[in-house]
N, C-alpha and C positions, 0 to 999 in steps of 0.2 A: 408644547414643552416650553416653558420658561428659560431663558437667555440668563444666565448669569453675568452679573454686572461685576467689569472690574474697576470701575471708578474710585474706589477708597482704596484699594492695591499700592503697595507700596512697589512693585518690581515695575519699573521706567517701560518694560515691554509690553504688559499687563495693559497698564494705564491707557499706553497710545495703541492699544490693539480697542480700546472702549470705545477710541473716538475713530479708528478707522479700519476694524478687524473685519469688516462688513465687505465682500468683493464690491458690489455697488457703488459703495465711499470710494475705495481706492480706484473707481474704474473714474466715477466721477472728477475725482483732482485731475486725474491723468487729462482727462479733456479741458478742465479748465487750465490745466498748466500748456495745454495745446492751442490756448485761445477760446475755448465755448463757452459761452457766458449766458445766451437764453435758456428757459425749460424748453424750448419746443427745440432747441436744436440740441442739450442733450437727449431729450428723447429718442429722438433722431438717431444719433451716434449709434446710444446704447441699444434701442431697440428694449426699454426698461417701461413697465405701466406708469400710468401716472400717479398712482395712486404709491407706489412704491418711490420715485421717483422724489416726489412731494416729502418724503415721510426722510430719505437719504438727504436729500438735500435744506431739511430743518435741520436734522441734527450736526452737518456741518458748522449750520451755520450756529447753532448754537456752542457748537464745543469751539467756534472761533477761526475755524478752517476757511470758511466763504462769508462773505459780506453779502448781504442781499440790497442791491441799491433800487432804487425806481429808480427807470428810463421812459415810462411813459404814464400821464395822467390819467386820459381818456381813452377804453380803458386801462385803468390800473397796470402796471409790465412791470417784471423786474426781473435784475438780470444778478446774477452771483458771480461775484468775484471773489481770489485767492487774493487771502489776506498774509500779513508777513507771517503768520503759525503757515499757513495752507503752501505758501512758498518752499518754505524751510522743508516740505513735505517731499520736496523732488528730488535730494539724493537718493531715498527712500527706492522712489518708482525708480531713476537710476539703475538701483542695485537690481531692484526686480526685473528690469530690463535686461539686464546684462546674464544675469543668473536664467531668466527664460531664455535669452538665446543661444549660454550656451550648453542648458541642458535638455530642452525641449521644441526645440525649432529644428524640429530634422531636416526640415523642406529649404530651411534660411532664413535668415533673420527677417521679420515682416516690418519691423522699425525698429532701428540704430540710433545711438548718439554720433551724431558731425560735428566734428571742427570749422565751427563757420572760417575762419580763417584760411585754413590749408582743404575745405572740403570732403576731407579724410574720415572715415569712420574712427573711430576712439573707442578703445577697450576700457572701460570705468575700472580703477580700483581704488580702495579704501587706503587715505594714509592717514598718520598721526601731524595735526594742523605744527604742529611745535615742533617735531624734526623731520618732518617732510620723508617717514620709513613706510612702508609699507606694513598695514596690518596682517598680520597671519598668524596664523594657530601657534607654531612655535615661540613666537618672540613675546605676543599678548594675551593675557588672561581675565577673564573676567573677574570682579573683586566685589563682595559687601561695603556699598558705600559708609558715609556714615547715619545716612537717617535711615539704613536697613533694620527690618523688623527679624524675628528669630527667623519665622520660615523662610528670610533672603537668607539669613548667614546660614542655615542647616543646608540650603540647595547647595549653595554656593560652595561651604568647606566637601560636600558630597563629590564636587564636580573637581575639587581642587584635590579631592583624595585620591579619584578616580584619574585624575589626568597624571597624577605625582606615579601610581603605580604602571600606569603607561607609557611612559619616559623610562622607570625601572625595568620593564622587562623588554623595551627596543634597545635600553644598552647593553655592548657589548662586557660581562664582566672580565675585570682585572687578571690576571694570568700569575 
């Protein structure tokens, strides 16, 4: 079956689901942001073919995520590095981090964020960089930017219709 491309997508989730919607990709950053930078020791990690392997980590590197640098001439080696896009990719695993532990790690959390500092595990959450609030369903809403196309602004007022009448019927009415 043929993959549907969301590359010319105009919805921002769309887009970065083209370049990393693939578990592979996302398992791949997570090691490189862990430090793995050869093929043979993601292999390793992953327990992923090479042939598979080979095919995730082009396409990284082509949507800009990994640098592929040579470390070695004779023969030929190279090693992938996270580029500043590939960086910027770790609140991301963050969040997925935090969201599997604490909805699917029944046994416990098998990797935490620490506080190098204090040592401490740290609860990740999302705030607004400009007033330092916390995001949450009540206070923030998703919005039709302005280079949205029709089907962002038809989802988008759906979702905004949908949440307007859910607000309506958890208030208490007037007496």
């Amino acid at each position: 079956m043929q993959r549907t491309s969301f590359s010319d997508a105009r919805c921002p989730i769309a887009r970065s689901l083209e370049r990393v919607g693939e578990w592979w990709s996302i398992l791949i950053l997570r090691d490189a942001s862990l430090g793995i930078t050869r093929f043979d020791d993601f292999q390793a990690s992953l327990g992923i073919a090479p042939n598979m392997l080979t095919r995730r980590l082009r396409a990284l590197t082509e949507s800009g995520l990994l640098e592929r640098r040579r470390y070695n001439d004779k023969p030929p080696r190279y090693e992938y590095v996270l580029t500043p896009r590939g960086r910027d990719f770790r609140p991301v695993m963050v969040a997925l981090l935090a969201w599997g532990n604490r909805h699917f790690a029944v046994e416990g959390p098998a990797m935490q964020l620490i506080d190098e500092v204090t040592g401490e595990a740290v609860e990740p959450v999302m705030v607004d960089a400009k007033t330092g609030e916390l995001i949450d369903r009540a206070r923030h809403r998703m919005q039709a930017g302005p280079a949205a196309d029709e089907r962002i602004r038809a989802r988008v007022e759906t979702y905004l219709h949908q949440r307007a009448q859910q607000r309506a019927a958890s208030t208490p009415s007037a007496q």
